[in-house]
C-alpha positions, 0 to 999 in steps of 0.5 A: 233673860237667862243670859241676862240673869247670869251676866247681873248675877241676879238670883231670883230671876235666875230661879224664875227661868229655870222654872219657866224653862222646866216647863216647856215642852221639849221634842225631837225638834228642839231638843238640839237648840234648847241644849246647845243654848243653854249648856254654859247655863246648866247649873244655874238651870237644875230644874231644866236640866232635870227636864230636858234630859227627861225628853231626851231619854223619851224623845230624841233618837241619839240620846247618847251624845247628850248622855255624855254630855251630861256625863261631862257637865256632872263631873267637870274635872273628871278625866276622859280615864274616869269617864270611860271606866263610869260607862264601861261598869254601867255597860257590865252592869246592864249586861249583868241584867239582861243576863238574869233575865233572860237566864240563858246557859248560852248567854255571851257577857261579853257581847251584851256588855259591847252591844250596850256600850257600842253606841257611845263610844265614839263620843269617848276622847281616847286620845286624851287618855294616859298611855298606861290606861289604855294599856293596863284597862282598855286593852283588856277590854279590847272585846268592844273594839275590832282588831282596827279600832283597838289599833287606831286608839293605841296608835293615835295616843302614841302621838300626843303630849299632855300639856300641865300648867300647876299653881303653888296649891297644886291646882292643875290645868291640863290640855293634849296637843299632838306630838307634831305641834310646833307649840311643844317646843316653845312650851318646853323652853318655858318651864323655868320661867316667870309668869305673870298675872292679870287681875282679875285673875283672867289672864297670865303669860309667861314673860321671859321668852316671845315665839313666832306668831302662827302665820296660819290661822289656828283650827280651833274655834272659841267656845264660851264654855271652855274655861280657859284657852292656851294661846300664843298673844300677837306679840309672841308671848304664851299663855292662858285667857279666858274666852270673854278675853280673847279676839282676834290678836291671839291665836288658840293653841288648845282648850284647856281643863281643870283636873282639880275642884277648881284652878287660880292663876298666880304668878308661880304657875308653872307650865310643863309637858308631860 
């Protein structure tokens, strides 16, 4: 029903199984289903949402995975930067709690904040983060990290390429590929070039050059609540398409995300690597 609500567009059904959903009971059994389900759903779902991160806060032994997604789904454009610095003043602020408290001389604030940010680290994309954040923020909060970790996270970023595509309202859709993607070079070669346009505004490539089409098949599995895609079509051309648009003739190179309130394809956009 809830599906079908979103596909016709039809409000007052939409609200009916939102109420309906709020309703149930949910545990440590159903949790996982009921959210993977309806995460595409969610703002059409606020009452459920409400609920279901009610039970998870109560119920479900790793409510942090899902704390973080929720942290996603309530700044949607927001950078993994932003979201990294959201969790580390909540982290302070918890630690700075429990240190009045416990009003205790010998307090450590610097353990208390890694013990309450420990357990959502590994869900933090820091690859994705800008070099210089890593360097002028998370460096300086490398007390949260072993020595081993702090390194892997500095090295890793060294190898990536952030990916930008920008329209004529300076609306940008960005994405991170590694620096050995054979897809960089040919996203290099199109910075001059002439996009076009697909109506209803769902798809765009740019036409003036075609590249080889992978031989092996892209790692990258399509999710329906990823907005746009990065992909190479079959005849050679590269571009973006939403998820309903793609089969099996083009090949995912990256998901890609919006780092304003809102993109539009047109044909000025224009694609860079940064």
């Amino acid at each position: 029903m809830v599906d079908l609500s979103e596909f016709y567009h039809v409000k007052s059904l939409q609200q009916k199984c939102d109420e309906y959903l709020s309703q149930n009971e949910y545990n440590a059994e159903n949790i996982p289903l009921f959210f993977k389900e309806l995460l595409k759903y969610f703002k059409s779902l606020p009452l459920f949402v409400k609920a279901i991160f009610a039970a998870i806060k109560n119920n479900h032994p790793n409510f942090v995975e899902f704390e973080i997604q929720l942290i996603r789904f309530e700044n949607p454009f927001a950078t993994e930067e932003k979201i990294f610095k959201k969790i580390f003043h909540w982290a302070e602020h918890q630690a700075i709690a429990k240190r009045d408290e416990l009003n205790d001389e010998n307090f450590n604030f610097n353990d208390a904040i890694k013990s309450e940010i420990a357990p959502f680290l590994p869900y933090i994309e820091f690859r994705k983060m800008k070099l210089c954040f890593l360097h002028t923020f998370v460096v300086k909060k490398g007390f949260i990290f072993s020595y081993d970790e702090l390194s892997d996270i500095l090295e890793n970023s060294k190898g990536n390429f952030k990916v930008k595509i920008t329209n004529e309202n300076n609306q940008i859709l960005s994405c991170i590929l590694p620096r050995d993607s054979n897809s960089i070079k040919d996203i290099i070669s199109l910075k001059f070039s002439q996009a076009v346009n697909g109506f209803p505004n769902n798809w765009l490539y740019w036409e003036e050059t075609t590249f080889k089409y992978p031989s092996i098949p892209s790692q990258l599995k399509k999710r329906d609540d990823i907005e746009w895609y990065l992909v190479y079509y079959k005849d050679g051309r590269l571009g973006i398409r939403s998820p309903s648009l793609i089969d099996e003739d083009f090949y995912l190179i990256a998901e890609m995300s919006a780092e304003t309130s809102a993109f539009e394809l047109s044909e000025k956009c224009v694609i860079e690597v940064e």
